[in-house]
C-alpha positions as a printed NumPy array, in Angstrom:
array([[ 234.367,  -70.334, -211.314],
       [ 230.856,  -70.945, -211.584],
       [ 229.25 ,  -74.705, -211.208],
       [ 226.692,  -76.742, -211.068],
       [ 225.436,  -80.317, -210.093],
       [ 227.034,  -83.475, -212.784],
       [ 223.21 ,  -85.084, -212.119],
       [ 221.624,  -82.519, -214.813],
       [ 224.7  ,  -84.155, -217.207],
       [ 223.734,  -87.944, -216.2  ],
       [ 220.405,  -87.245, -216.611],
       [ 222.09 ,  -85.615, -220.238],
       [ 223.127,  -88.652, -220.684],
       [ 220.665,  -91.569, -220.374],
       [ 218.576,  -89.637, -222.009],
       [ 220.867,  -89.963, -225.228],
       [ 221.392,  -93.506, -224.416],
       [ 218.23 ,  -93.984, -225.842],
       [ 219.601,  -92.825, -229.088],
       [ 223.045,  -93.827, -229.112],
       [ 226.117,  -93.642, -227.02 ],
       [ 226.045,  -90.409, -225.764],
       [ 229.382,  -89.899, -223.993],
       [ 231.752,  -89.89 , -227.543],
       [ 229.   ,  -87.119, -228.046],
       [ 229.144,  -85.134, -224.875],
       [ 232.757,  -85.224, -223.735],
       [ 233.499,  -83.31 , -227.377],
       [ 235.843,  -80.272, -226.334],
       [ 235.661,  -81.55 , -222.641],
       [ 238.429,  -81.654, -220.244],
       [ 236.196,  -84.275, -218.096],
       [ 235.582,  -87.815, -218.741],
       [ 232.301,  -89.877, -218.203],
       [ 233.657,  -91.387, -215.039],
       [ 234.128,  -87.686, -213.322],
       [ 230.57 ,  -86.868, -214.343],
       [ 229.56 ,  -90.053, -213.296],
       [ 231.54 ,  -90.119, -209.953],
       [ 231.728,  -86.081, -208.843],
       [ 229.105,  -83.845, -207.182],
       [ 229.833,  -80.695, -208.888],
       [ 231.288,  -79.49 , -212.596],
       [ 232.455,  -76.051, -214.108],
       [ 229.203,  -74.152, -215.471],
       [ 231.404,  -73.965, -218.86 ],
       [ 232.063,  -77.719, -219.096],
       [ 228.227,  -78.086, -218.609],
       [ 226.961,  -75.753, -221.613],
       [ 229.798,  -77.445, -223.724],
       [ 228.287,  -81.178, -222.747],
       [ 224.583,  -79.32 , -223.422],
       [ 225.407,  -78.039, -226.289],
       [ 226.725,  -81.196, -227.713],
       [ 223.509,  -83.031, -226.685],
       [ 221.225,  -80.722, -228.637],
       [ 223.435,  -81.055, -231.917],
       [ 223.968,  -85.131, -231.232],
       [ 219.79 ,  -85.456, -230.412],
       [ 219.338,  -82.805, -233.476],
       [ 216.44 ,  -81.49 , -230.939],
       [ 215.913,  -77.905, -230.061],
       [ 213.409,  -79.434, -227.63 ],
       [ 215.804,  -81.745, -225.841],
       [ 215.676,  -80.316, -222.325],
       [ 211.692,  -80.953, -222.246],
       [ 212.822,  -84.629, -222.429],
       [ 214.993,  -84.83 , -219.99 ],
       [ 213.971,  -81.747, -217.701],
       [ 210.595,  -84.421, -217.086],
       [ 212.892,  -85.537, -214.985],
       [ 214.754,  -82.859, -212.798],
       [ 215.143,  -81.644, -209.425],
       [ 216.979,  -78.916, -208.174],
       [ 218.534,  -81.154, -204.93 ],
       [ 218.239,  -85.09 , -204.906],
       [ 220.659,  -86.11 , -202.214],
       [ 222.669,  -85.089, -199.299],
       [ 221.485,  -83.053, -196.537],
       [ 220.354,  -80.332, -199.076],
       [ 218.204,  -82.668, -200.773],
       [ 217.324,  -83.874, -197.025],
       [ 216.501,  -80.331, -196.209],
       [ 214.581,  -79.54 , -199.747],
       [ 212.132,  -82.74 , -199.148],
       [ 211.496,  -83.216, -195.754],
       [ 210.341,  -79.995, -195.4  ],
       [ 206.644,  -79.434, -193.738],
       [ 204.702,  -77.381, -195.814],
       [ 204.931,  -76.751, -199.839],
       [ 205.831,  -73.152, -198.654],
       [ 209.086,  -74.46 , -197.095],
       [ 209.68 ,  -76.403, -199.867],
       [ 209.74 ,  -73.673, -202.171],
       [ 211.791,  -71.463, -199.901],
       [ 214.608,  -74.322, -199.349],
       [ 215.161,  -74.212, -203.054],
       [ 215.214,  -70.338, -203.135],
       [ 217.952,  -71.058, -200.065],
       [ 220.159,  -73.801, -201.4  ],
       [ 220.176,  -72.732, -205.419],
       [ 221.502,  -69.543, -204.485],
       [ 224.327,  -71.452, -202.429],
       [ 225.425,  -74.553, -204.532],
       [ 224.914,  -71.976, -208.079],
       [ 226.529,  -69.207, -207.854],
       [ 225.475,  -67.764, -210.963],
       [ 221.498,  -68.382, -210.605],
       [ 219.82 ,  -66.299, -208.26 ],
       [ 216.092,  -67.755, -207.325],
       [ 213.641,  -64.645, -206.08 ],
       [ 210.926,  -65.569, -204.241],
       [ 207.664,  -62.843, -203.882],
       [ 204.121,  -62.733, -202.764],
       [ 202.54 ,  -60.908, -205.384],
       [ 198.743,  -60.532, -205.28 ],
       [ 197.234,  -63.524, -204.955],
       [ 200.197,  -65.91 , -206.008],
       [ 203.667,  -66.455, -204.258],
       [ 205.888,  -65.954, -207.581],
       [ 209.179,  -67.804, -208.069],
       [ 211.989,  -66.592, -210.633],
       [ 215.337,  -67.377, -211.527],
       [ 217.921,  -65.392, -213.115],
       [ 221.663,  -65.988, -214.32 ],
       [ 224.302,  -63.662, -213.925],
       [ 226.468,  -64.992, -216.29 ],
       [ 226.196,  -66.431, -220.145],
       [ 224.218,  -69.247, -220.96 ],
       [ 225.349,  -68.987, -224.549],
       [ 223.407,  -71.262, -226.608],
       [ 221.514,  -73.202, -224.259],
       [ 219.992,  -70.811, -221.981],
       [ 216.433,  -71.567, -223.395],
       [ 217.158,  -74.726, -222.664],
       [ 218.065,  -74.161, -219.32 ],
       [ 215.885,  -71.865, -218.424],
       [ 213.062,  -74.741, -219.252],
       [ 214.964,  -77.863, -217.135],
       [ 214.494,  -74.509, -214.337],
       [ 210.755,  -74.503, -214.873],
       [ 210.07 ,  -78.32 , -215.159],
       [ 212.568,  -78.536, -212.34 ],
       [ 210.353,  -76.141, -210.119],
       [ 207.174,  -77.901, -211.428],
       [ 208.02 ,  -81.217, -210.074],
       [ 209.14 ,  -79.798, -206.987],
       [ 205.861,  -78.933, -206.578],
       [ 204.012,  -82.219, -207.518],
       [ 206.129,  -83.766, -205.708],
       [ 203.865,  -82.165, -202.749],
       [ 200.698,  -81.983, -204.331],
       [ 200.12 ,  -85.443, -205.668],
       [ 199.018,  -84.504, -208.992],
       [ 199.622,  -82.063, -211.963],
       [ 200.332,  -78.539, -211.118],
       [ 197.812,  -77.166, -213.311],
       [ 196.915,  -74.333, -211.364],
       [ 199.544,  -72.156, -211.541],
       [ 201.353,  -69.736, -214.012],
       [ 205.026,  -70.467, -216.314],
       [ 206.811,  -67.546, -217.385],
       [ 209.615,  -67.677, -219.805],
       [ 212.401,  -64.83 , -220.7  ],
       [ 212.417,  -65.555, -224.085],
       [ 209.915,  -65.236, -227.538],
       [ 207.786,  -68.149, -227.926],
       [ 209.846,  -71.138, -229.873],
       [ 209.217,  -72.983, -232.837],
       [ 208.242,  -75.816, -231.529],
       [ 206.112,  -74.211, -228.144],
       [ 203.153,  -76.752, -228.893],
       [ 205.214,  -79.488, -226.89 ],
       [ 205.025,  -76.776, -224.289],
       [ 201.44 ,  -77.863, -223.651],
       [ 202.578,  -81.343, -222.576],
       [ 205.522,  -80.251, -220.683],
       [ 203.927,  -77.858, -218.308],
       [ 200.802,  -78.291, -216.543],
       [ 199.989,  -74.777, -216.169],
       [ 199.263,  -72.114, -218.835],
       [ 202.791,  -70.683, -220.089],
       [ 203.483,  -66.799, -221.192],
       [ 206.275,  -65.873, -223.722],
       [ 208.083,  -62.661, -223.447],
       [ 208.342,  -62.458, -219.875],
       [ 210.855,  -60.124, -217.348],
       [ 212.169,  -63.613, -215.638],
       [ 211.639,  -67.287, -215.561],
       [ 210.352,  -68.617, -213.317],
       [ 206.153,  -70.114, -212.151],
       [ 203.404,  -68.633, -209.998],
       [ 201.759,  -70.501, -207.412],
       [ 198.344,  -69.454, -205.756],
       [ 198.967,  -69.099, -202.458],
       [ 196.262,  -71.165, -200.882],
       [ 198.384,  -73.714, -201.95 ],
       [ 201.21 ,  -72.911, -199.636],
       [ 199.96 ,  -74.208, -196.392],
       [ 199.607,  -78.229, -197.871],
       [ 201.29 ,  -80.248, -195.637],
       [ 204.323,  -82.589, -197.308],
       [ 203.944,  -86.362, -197.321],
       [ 207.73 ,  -86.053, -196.708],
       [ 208.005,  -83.874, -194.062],
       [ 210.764,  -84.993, -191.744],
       [ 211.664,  -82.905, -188.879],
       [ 215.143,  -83.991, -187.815],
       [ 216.415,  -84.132, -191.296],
       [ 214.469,  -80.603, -192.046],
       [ 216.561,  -79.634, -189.136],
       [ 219.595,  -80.54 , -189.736],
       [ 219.345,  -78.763, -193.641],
       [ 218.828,  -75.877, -192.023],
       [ 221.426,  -75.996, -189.584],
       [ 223.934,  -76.92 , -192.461],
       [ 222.32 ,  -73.62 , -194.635],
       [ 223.492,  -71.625, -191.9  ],
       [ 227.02 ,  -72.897, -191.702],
       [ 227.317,  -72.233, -195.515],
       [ 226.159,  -68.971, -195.329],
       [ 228.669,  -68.164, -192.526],
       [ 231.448,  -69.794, -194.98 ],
       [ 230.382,  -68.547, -198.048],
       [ 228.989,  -65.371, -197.511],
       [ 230.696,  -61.578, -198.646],
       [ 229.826,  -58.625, -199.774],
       [ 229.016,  -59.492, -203.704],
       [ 227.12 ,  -62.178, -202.322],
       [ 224.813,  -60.741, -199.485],
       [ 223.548,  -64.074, -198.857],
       [ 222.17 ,  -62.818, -195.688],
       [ 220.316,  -59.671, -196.521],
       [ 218.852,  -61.817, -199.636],
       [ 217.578,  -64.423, -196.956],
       [ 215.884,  -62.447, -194.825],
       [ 213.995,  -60.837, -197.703],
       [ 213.251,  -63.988, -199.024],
       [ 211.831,  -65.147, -196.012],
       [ 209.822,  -61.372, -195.655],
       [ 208.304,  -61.445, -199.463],
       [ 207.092,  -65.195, -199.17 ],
       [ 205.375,  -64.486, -195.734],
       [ 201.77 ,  -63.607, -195.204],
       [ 200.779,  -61.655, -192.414],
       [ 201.429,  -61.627, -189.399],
       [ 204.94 ,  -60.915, -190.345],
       [ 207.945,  -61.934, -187.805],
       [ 209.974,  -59.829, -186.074],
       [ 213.796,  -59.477, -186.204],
       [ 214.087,  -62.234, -183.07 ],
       [ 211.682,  -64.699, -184.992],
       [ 213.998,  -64.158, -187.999],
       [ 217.023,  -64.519, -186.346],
       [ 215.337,  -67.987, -184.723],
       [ 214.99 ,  -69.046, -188.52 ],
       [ 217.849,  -68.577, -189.578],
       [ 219.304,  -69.975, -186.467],
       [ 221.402,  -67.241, -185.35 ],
       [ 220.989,  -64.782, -182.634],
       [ 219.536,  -61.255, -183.117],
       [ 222.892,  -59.648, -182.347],
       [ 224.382,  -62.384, -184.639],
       [ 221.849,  -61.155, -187.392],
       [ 222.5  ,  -57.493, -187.462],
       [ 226.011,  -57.759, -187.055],
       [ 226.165,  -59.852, -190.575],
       [ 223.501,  -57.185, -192.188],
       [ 225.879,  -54.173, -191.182],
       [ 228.716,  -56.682, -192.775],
       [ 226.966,  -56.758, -196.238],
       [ 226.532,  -52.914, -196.029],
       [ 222.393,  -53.022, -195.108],
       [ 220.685,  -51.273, -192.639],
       [ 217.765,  -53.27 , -191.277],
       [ 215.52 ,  -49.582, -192.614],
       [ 215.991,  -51.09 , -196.132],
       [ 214.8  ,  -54.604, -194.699],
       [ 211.424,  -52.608, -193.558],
       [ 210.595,  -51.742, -196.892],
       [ 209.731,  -55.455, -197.547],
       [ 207.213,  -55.234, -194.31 ],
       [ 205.941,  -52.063, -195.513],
       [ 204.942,  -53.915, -199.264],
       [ 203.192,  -56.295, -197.313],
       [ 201.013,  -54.232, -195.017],
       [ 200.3  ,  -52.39 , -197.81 ],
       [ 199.417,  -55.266, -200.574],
       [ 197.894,  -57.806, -197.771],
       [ 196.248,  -55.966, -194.697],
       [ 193.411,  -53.045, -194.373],
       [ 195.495,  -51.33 , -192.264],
       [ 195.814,  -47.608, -192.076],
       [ 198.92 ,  -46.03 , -193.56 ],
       [ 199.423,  -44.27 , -190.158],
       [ 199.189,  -47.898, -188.495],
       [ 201.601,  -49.367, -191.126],
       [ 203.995,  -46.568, -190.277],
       [ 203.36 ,  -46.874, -186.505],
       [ 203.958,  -50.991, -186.804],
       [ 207.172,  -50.135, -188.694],
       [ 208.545,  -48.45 , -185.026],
       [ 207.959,  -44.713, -187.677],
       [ 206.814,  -41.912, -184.708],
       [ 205.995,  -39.833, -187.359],
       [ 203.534,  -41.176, -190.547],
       [ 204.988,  -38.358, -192.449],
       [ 208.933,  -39.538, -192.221],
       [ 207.21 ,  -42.774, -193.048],
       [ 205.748,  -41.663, -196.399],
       [ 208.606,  -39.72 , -197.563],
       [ 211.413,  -42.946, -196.591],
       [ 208.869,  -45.164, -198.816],
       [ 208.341,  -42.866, -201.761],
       [ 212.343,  -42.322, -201.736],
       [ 212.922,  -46.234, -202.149],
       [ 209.783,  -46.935, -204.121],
       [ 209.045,  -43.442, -206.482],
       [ 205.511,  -43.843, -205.544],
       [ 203.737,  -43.214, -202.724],
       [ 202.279,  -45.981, -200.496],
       [ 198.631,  -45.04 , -201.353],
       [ 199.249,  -45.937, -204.903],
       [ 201.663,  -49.071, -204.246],
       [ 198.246,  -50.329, -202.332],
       [ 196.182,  -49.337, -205.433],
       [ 198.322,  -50.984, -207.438],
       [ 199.505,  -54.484, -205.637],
       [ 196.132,  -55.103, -203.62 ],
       [ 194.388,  -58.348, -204.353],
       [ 191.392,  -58.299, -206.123],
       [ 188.373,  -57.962, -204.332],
       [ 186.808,  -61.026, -205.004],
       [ 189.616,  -63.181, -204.192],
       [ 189.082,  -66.259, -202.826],
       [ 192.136,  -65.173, -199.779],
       [ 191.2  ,  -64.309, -196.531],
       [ 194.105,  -62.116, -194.634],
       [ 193.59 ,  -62.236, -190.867],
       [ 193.737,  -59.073, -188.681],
       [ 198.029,  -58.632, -187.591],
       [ 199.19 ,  -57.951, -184.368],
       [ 201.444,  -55.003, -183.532],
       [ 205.234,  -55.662, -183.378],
       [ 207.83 ,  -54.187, -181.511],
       [ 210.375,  -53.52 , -184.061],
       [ 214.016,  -53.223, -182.689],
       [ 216.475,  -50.979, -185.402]])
């Protein structure tokens, strides 16, 4: 059964109290009371859309999540929330939440990408929302947009919001809600964020509790992980499409995620991947970030021969990596400078 945190539903809640009493409101066709949503860490993902869906009939506003999404993080306590906000760089930060969401929600899967010149972050359920997905799918946004003011120090107004959905009625309260500029109609939710921005240091950073998040990431994934899940597999390529170059190698990823190599590949084979597939992600980057030759590319991906190289990528991509260059390469005049990489030794 899916679930998610009882703070979004407190939050719910004062919120309302502004109004009226909320909770004769919310609890309608609930199975929990105000003190379990009050008291618990966690509720069924049904009980939540039923207590959401009562809010936005009780506050008779289709626009109730931009009131109390203002307010939203992903992770505010525990040593997730440790791990989340004491990390070092706005980077981390970004890649914590990508980490922990996909652990504590089971049905929201955050995907995290360097895409031209912004590092893009989207979020996808794989479940129904029923009736208050758009509203979700905004607390998401607002949730990530605070995240990253939260580092910054001011509004985030230099970024991108996309939302999965048509424009809504009342989208000119959209203006006030999000800092950045906001497209309708989009594959995913989700925000871009230019990636000169990724290197600002955190205010916050702590690096014992940073640690010790990470340490208890890697126990969860351990516990949690199976095949439907791949946690691992989806780790390491979050870790590979939010890096600039130089890229790591398998022992600096390992060292990451805290595990050894051996460790590593053992739990890939478990989730039915073959660290080849993993490669592709190195291969985008090379391509998209670097001047490098596609015979180098091949040569830093341990290929002997260029050609195997070109027909392996054109098989997993359908095009070949001459026009995945063409077509992902940052434009010219951008601002980005990508330093010269240094061959790695590639174990597989």
């Amino acid at each position: 059964m899916s679930s998610i945190s009882t703070f979004f539903a407190r939050l719910i809640s004062r919120e309302l109290s502004h109004e009226c009493d909320p909770w004769p409101h919310l609890l309608k066709g609930l199975s929990l009371s105000a003190e379990d949503i009050m008291c618990q860490t966690m509720m069924p993902l049904s009980e939540f859309n039923r207590l959401l869906s009562n809010a936005l009939q009780a506050s008779g506003d289709p626009g109730f999540g931009l009131r109390f999404g203002r307010h939203s993080q992903f992770f505010v306590n525990g040593d997730i929330g440790s791990a989340v906000f004491s990390a070092p760089t706005l980077l981390e930060v970004l890649r914590s939440l990508d980490d922990f969401s996909r652990l504590q929600a089971e049905y929201l899967t955050m995907e995290i990408k360097v895409e031209g010149r912004y590092l893009q972050l989207r979020g996808r359920e794989d479940t129904s929302l029923s009736d208050t997905r758009l509203t979700q799918h905004e607390v998401m946004v607002l949730s990530l947009q605070n995240a990253v003011e939260m580092v910054l120090g001011r509004p985030f107004t230099d970024g991108r919001c996309h939302f999965a959905y048509p424009s809504p009625k009342y989208s000119d309260r959209y203006q006030k809600a999000f800092h950045s500029p906001c497209h309708f109609e989009a594959a995913a939710t989700g925000i871009d964020i230019p990636r000169e921005l990724l290197k600002i240091r955190s205010p916050f950073f702590d690096q014992l509790l940073w640690q010790r998040g990470r340490g208890r990431a890697a126990t969860l994934m351990a516990e949690l992980n199976d095949r439907s899940k791949c946690l691992h597999s989806h780790h390491i390529l979050s870790l590979l499409r939010s890096q600039l170059p130089p890229l790591p190698d398998v022992k600096q990823i390992a060292a990451l995620m805290l595990i050894s190599e051996r460790s590593l590949m053992r739990r890939l084979e478990g989730e039915g991947i073959r660290f080849r597939q993993v490669l592709m992600e190195w291969a985008h980057h090379y391509l998209a970030d670097t001047g490098l030759s596609v015979d180098a590319i091949a040569s830093q991906l341990g290929y002997q021969d260029t050609a195997n190289f070109r027909r392996a990528f054109k098989r997993w991509n359908q095009c070949t990596p001459t026009d995945y260059r063409r077509q992902h390469s940052p434009a010219i005049d951008s601002p980005l400078k990508i330093s010269p990489i240094e061959k790695t030794t590639l174990k597989i």
